[in-house]
MARNU-341798 format. One record per residue: z, y, x of N, C-alpha, C in turn; residue number from 1; residue in three letters. Coordinates in pm, whole numbers, plus 32768, in hexadecimal, padded with zeros to 4 digits. Atoms other than C-alpha are relative to their C-alpha. Layout:
node n.c3:Z | n.c2:Y | n.c1:X | ca.c3:Z | ca.c2:Y | ca.c1:X | c.c3:Z | c.c2:Y | c.c1:X | resi:NUM | resn:ALA
...
This chain:
node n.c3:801F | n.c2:8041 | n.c1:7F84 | ca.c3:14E3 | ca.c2:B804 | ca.c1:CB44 | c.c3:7F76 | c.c2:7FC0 | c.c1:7FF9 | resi:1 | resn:UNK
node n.c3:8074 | n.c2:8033 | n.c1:8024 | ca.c3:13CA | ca.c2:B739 | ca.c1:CAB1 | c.c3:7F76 | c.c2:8069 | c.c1:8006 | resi:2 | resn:UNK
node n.c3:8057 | n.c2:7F78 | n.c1:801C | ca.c3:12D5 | ca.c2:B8AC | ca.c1:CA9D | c.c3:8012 | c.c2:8005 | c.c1:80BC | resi:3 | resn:UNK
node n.c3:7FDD | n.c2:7FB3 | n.c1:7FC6 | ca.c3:1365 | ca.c2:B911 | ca.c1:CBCB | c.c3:7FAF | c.c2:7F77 | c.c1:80A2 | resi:4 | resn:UNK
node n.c3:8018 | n.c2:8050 | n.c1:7FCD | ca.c3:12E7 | ca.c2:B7B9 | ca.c1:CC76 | c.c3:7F71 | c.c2:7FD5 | c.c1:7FE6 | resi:5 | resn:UNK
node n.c3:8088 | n.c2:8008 | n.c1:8042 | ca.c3:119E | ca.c2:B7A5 | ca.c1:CB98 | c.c3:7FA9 | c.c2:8098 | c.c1:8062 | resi:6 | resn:UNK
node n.c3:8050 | n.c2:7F78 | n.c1:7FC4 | ca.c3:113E | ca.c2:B921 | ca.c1:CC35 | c.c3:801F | c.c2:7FEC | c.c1:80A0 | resi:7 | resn:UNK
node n.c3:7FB8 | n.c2:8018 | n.c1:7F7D | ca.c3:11D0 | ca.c2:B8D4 | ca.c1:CD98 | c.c3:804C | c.c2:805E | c.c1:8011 | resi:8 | resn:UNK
node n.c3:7FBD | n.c2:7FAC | n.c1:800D | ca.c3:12C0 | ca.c2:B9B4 | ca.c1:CD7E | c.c3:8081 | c.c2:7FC9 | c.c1:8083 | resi:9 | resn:UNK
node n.c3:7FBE | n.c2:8051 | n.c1:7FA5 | ca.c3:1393 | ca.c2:B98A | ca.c1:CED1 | c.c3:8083 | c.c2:8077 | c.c1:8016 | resi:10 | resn:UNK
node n.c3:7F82 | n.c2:7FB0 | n.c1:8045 | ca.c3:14F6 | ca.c2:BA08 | ca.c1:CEF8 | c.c3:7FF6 | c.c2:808A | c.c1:8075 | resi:11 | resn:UNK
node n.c3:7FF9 | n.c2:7F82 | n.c1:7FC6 | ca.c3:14BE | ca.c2:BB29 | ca.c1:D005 | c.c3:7F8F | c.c2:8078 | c.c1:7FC5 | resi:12 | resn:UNK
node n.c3:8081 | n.c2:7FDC | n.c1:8079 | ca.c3:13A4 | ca.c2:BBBE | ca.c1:CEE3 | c.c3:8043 | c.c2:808A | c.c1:7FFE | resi:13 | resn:UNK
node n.c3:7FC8 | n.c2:7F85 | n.c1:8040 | ca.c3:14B4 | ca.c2:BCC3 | ca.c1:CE59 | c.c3:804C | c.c2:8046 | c.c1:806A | resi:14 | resn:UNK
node n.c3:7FED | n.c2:7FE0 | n.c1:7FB9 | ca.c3:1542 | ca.c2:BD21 | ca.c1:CF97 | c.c3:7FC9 | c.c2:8061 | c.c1:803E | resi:15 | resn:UNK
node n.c3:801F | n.c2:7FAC | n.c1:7FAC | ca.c3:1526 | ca.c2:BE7D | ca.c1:D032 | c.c3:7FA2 | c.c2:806D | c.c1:7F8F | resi:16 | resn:UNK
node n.c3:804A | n.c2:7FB0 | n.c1:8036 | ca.c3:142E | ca.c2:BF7E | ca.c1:CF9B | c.c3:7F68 | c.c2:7FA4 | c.c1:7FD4 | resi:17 | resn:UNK
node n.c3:8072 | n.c2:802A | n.c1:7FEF | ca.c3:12F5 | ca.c2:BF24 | ca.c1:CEEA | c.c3:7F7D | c.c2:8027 | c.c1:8065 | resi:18 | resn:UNK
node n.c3:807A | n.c2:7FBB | n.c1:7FBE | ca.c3:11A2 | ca.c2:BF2D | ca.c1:CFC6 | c.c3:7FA9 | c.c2:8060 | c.c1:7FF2 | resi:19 | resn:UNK
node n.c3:8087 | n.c2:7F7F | n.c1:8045 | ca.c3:10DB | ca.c2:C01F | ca.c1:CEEC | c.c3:804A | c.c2:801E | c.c1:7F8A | resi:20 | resn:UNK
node n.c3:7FF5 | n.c2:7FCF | n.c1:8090 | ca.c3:10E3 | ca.c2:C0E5 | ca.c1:CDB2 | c.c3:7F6F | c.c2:7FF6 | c.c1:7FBA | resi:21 | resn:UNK
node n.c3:8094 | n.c2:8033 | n.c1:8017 | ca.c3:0FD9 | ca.c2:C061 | ca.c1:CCD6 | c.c3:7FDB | c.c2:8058 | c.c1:7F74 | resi:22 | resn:UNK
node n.c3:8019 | n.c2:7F59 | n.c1:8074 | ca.c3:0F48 | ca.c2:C18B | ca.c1:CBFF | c.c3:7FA0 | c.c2:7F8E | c.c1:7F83 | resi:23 | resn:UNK
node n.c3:801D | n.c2:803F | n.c1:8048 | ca.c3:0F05 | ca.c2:C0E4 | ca.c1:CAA5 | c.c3:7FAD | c.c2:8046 | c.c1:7FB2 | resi:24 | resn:UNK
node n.c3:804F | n.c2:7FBC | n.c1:8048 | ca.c3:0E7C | ca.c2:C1F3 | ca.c1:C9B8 | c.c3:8037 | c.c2:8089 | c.c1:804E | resi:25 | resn:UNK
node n.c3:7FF7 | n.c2:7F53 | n.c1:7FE1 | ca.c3:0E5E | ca.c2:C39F | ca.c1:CA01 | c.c3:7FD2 | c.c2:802D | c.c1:7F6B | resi:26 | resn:UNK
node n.c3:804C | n.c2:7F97 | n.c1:8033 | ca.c3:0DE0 | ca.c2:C4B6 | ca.c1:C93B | c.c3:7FD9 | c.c2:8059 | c.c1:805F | resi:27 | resn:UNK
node n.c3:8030 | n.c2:7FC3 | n.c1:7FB9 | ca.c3:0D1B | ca.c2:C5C8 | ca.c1:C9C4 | c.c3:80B9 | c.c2:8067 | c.c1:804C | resi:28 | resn:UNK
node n.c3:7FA5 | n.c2:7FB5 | n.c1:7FA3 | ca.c3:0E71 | ca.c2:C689 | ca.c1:CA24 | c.c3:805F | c.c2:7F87 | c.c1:8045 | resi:29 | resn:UNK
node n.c3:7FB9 | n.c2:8072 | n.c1:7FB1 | ca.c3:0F15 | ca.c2:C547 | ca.c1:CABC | c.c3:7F8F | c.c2:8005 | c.c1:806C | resi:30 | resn:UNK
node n.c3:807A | n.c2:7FFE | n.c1:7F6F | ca.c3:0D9E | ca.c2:C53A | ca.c1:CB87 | c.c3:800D | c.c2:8046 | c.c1:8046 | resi:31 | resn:UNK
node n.c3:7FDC | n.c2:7FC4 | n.c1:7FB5 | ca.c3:0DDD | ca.c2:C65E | ca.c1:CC05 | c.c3:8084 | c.c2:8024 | c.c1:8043 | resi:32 | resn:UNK
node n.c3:7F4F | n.c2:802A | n.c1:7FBD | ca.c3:0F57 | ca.c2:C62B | ca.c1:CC69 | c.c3:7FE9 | c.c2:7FA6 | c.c1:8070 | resi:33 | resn:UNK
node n.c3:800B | n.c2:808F | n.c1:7F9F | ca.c3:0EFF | ca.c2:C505 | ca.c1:CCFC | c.c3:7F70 | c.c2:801A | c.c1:808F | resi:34 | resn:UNK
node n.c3:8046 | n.c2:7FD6 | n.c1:7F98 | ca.c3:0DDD | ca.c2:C5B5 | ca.c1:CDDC | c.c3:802D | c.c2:8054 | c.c1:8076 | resi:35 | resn:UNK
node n.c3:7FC7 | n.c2:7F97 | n.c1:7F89 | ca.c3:0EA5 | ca.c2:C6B5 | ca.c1:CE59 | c.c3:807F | c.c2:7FCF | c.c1:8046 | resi:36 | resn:UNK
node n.c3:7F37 | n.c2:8024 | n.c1:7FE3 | ca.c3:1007 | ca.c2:C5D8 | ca.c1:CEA6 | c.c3:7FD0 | c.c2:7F6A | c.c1:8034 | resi:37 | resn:UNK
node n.c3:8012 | n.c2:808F | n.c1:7FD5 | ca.c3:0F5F | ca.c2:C471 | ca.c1:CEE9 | c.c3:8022 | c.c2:7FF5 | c.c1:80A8 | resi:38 | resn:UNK
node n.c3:7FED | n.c2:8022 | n.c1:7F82 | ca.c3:0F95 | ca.c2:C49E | ca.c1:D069 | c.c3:8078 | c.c2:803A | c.c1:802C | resi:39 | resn:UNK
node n.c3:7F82 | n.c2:8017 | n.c1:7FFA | ca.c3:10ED | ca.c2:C527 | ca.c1:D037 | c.c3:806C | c.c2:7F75 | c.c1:7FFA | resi:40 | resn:UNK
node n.c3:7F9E | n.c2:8042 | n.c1:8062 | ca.c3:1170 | ca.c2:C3FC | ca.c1:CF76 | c.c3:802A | c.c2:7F8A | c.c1:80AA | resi:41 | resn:UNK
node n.c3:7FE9 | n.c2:8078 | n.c1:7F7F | ca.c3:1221 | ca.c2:C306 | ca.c1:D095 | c.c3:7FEE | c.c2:7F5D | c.c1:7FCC | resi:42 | resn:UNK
node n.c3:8064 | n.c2:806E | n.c1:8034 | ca.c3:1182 | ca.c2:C1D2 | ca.c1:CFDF | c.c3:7F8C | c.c2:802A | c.c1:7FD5 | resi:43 | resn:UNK
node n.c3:80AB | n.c2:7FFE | n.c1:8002 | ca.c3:100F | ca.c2:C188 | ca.c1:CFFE | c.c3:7FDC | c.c2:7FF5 | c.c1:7F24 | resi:44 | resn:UNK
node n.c3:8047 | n.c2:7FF8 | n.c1:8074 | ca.c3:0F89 | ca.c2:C1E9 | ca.c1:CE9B | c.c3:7F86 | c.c2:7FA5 | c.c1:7FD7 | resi:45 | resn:UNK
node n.c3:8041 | n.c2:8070 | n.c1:7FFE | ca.c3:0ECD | ca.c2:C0B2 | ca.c1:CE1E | c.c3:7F73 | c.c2:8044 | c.c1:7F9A | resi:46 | resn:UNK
node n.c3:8013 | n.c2:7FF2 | n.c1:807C | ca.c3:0D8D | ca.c2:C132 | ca.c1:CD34 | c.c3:7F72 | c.c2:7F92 | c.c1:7FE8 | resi:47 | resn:UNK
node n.c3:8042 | n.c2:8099 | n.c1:7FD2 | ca.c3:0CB2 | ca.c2:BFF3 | ca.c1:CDB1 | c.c3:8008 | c.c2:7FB5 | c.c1:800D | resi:48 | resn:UNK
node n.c3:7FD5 | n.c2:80A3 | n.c1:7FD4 | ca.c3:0D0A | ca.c2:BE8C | ca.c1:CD87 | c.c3:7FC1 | c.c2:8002 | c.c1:8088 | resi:49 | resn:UNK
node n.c3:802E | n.c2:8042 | n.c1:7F60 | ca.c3:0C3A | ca.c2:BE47 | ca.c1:CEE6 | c.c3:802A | c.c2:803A | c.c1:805C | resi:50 | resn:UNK
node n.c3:7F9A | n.c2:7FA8 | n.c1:7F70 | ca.c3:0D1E | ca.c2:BF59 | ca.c1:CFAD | c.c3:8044 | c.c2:7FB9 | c.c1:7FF2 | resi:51 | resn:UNK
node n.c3:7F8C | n.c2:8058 | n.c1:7FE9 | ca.c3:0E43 | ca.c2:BE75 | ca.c1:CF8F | c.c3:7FF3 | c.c2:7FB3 | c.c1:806C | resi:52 | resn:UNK
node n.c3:8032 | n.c2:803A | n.c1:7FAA | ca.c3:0D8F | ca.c2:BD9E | ca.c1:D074 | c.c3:8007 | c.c2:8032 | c.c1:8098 | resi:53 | resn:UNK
node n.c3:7FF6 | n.c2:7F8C | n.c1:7FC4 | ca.c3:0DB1 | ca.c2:BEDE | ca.c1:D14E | c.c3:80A4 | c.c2:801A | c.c1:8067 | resi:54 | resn:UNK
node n.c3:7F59 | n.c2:7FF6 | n.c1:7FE5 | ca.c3:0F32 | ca.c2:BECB | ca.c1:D159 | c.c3:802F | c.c2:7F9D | c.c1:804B | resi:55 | resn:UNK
node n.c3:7FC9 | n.c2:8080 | n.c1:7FB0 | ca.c3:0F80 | ca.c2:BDA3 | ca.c1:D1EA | c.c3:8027 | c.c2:7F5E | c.c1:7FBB | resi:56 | resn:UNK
node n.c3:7FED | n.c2:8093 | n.c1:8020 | ca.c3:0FEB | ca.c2:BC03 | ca.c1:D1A2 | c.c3:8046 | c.c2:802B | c.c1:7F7C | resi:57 | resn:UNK
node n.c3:7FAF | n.c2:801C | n.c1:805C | ca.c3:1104 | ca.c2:BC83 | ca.c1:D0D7 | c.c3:7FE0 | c.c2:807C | c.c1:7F6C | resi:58 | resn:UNK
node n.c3:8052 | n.c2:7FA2 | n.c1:8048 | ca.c3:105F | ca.c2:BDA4 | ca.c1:D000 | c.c3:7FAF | c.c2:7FC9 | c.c1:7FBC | resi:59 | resn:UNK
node n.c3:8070 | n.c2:8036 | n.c1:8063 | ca.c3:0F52 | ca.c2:BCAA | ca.c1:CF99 | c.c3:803F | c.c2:7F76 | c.c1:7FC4 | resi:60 | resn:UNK
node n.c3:7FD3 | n.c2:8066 | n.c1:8069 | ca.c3:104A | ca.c2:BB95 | ca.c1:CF3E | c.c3:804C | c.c2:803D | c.c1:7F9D | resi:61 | resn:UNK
node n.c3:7F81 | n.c2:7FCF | n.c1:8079 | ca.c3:113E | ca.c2:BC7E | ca.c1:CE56 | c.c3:7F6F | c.c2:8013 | c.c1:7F6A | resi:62 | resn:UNK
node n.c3:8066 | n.c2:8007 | n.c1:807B | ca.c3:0FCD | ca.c2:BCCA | ca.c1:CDA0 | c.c3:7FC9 | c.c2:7FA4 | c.c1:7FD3 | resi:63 | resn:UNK
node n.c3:8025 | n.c2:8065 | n.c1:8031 | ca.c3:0F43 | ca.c2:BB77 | ca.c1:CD93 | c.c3:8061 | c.c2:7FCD | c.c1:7F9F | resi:64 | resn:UNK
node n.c3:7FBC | n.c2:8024 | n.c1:807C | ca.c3:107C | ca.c2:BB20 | ca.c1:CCD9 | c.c3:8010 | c.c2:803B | c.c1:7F9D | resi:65 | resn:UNK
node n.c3:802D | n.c2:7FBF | n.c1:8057 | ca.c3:105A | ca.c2:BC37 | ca.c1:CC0B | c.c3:7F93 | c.c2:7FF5 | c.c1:7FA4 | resi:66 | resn:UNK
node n.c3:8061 | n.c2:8023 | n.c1:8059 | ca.c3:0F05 | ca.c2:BBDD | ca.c1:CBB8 | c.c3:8002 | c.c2:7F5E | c.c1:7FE7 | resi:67 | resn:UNK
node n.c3:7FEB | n.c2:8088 | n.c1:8034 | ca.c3:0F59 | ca.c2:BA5B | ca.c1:CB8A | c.c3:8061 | c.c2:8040 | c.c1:7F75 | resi:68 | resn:UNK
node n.c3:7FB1 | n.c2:7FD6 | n.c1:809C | ca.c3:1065 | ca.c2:BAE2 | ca.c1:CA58 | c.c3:7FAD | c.c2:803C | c.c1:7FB9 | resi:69 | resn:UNK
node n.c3:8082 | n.c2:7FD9 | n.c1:8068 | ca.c3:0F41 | ca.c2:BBAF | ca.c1:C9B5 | c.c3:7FC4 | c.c2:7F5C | c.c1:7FF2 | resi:70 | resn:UNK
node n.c3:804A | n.c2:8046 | n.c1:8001 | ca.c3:0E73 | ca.c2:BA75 | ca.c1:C9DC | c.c3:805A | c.c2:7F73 | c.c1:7F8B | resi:71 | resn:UNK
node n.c3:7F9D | n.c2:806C | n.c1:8047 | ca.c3:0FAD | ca.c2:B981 | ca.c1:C945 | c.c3:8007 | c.c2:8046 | c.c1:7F7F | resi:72 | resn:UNK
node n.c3:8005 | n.c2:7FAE | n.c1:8092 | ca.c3:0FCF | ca.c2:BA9B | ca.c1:C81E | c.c3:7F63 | c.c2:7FC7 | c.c1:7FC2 | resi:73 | resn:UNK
node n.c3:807C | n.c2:803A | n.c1:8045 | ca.c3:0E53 | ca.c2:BA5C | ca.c1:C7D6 | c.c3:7FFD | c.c2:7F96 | c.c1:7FF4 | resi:74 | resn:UNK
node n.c3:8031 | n.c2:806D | n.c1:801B | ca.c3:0E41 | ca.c2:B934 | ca.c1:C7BD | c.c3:805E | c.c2:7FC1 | c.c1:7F54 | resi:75 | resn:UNK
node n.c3:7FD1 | n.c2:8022 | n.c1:809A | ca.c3:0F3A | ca.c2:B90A | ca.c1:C675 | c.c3:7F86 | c.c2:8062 | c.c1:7F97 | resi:76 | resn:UNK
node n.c3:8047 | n.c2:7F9E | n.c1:8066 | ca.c3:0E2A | ca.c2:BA0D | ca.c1:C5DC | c.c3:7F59 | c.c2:7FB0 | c.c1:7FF2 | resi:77 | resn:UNK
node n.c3:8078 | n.c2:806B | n.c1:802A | ca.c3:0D2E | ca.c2:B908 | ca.c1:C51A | c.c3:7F63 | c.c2:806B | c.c1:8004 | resi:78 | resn:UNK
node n.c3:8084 | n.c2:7FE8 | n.c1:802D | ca.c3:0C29 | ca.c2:B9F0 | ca.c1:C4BB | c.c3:7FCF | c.c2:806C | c.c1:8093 | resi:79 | resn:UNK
node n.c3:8047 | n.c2:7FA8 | n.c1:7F83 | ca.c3:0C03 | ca.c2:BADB | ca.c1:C624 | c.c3:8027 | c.c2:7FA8 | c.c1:807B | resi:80 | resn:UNK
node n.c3:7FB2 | n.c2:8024 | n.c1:7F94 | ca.c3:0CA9 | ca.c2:BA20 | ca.c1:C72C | c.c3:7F9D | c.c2:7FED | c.c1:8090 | resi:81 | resn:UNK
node n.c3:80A9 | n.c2:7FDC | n.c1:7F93 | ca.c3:0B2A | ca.c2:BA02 | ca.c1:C7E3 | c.c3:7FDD | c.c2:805D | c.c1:8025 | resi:82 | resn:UNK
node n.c3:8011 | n.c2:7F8D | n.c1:7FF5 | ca.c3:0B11 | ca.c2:BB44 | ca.c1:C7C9 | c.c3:804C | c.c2:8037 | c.c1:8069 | resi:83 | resn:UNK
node n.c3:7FC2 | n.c2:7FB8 | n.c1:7F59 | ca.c3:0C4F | ca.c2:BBD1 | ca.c1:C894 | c.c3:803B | c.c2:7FB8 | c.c1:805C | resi:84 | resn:UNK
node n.c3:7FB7 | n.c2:803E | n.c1:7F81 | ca.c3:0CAE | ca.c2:BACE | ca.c1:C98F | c.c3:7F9F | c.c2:802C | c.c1:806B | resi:85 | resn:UNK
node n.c3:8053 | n.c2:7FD8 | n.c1:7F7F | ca.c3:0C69 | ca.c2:BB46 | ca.c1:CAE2 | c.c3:8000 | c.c2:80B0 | c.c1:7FDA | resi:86 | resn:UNK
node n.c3:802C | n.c2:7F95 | n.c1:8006 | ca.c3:0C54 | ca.c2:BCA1 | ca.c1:CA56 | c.c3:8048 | c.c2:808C | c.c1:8068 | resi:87 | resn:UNK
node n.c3:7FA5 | n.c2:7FD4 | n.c1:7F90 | ca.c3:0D81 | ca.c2:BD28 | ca.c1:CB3C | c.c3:7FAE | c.c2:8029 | c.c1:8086 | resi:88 | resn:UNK
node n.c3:802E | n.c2:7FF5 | n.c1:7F99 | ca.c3:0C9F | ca.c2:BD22 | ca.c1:CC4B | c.c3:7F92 | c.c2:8027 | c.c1:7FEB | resi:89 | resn:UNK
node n.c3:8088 | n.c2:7FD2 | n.c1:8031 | ca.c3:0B64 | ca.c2:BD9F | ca.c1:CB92 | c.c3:8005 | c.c2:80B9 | c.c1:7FE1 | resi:90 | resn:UNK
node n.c3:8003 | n.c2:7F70 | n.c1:8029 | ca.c3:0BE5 | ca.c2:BEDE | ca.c1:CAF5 | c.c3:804D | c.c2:8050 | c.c1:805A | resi:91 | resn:UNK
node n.c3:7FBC | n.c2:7FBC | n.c1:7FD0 | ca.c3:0C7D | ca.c2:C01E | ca.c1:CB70 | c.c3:8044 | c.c2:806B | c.c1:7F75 | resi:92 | resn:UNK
node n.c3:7FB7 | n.c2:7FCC | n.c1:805F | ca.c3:0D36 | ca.c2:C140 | ca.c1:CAC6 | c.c3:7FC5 | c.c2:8013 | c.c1:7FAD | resi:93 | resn:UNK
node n.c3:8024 | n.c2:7FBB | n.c1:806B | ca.c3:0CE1 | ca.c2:C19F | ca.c1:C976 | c.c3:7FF0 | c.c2:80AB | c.c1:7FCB | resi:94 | resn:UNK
node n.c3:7FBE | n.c2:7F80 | n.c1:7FEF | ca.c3:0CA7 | ca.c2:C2E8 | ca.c1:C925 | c.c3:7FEF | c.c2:804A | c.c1:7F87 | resi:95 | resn:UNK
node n.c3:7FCF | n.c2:7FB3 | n.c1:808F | ca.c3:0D4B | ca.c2:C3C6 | ca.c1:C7EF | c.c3:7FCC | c.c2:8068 | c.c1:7FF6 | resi:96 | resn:UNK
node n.c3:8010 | n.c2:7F77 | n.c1:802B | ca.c3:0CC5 | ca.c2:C4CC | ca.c1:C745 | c.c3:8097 | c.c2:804B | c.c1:7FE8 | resi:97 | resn:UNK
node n.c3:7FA7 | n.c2:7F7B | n.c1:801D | ca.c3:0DC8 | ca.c2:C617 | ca.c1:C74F | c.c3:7FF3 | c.c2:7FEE | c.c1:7F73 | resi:98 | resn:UNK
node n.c3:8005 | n.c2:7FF7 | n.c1:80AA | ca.c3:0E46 | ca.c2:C647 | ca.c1:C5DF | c.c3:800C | c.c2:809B | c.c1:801D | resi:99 | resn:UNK
């Protein structure tokens, strides 16, 4: 309750479908999956923290609390914690080399 009150975490949050699907890492054959099927998928494919903004009130509060818990994780981490707070909203997907 204490986390859940620290992030604002409010009780109609988990209710219903999430607003987006938020593409974290690919490889080149996920890139191309995801080029040819992204406007199939019936959730908005997230691969831009600043599209969320895009979605609407409740789309950009499920990510702000998302990126407040990255930001609460960094901060127990002494030697980077300057480094990735805020980074939720800085980076986008990562992308894998094919093995």
């Amino acid at each position: 309750m204490l986390l859940c009150a620290a992030l604002g975490v409010r009780r109609d949050d988990a209710q219903g479908f999430p607003p987006y699907i938020r593409l974290l890492a690919m490889n080149e054959n996920g890139r191309a999956f995801l080029h040819e099927h992204a406007k199939d998928s019936r959730l908005p494919i997230l691969t831009k923290a600043a599209a969320v903004r895009e979605l609407g009130s409740r789309a950009e509060h499920v990510f702000s609390v998302g990126a407040s818990a990255h930001d609460l994780y960094c901060l127990q981490m002494v030697t980077s914690s300057n480094i990735c707070m805020s980074e939720d909203w800085k980076t986008g997907p990562r992308l894998v080399k094919n093995r």
